[in-house]
C-alpha positions, 0 to 999 in steps of 0.5 A: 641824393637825400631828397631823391630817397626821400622822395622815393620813399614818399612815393613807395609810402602813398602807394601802399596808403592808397591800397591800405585796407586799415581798420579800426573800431570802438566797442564795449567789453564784458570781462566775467569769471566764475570760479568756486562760487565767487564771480566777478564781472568787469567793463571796458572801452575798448580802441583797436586798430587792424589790417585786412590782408586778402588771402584768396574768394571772399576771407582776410588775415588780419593783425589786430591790436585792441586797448582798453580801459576800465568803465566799471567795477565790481564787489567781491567780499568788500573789495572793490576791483576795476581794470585798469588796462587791457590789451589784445594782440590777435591774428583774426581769420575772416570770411566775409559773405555776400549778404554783407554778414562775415565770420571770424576767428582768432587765437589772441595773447592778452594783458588785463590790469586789475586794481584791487582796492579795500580796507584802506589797502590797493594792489594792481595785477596783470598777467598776459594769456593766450586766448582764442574766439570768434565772433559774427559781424555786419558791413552796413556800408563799405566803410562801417561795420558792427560785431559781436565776440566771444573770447576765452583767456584762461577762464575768463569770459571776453564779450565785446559789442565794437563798431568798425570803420575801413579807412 
């Protein structure tokens, strides 16, 4: 009995790996605030892992998640500040068009992680934010695509540069 279940489960698994429409990606991400004349601005590499889920001619839901890490830091009054960590959980609506370009929007809920660091002290924050952005994509192949975001959580400006791959 095990062996047939384990088998039944293999075989459910393969079929659904072979319609599998996962995707995940690599980018650069720009973190800015400007607030009161003081703004800060902050670097990121970001991993994401996706799934295209077709909803009718040509347009996609998919649930992404997006982690990151710090690459650069910045100055604020003496304080050196850096992220830590980032991460995004989204639901992207996707309309692809034929010439290969594609169109997308999503509300996202984000985590980012700073570290503040000065005068012989260091503290880390994080706070989760609902956000929402859209961004324009370009399939260069069947199975490899780059895209350029704009997001916005609670006044902090999210641009990212990411390359994309289906598997």
């Amino acid at each position: 009995m095990f062996k047939k279940t384990l088998a039944a489960l293999a075989l459910i698994g393969t079929s659904f790996a072979s319609q599998a429409n996962w995707q995940a990606g690599v980018g650069y991400v720009n973190l800015s605030d400007s607030e009161g004349g003081d703004s800060i601005s902050l670097d990121a590499l970001v991993g994401s892992l996706g799934y295209k889920f077709k909803s009718g001619e040509n347009f996609y839901f998919m649930p992404e998640l997006r982690l990151g890490t710090g690459m650069g830091d910045d100055d604020l009054y003496g304080v050196k500040v850096e992220v830590e960590s980032f991460v995004v959980l989204s639901l992207r609506g996707q309309y692809e068009l034929e010439s290969g370009l594609y169109l997308y929007g999503a509300p996202s809920y984000a985590n980012l992680e700073v570290k503040a660091s000065g005068y012989g002290e260091s503290a880390t924050e994080d706070e989760w934010e609902f956000g929402l952005g859209g961004g324009i994509g370009y399939n260069f192949s069947n199975n490899m695509a780059a895209e350029l975001s704009y997001e916005q959580f609670d006044g902090v400006d999210v641009v990212s540069l990411a390359v994309k791959f289906d598997f």
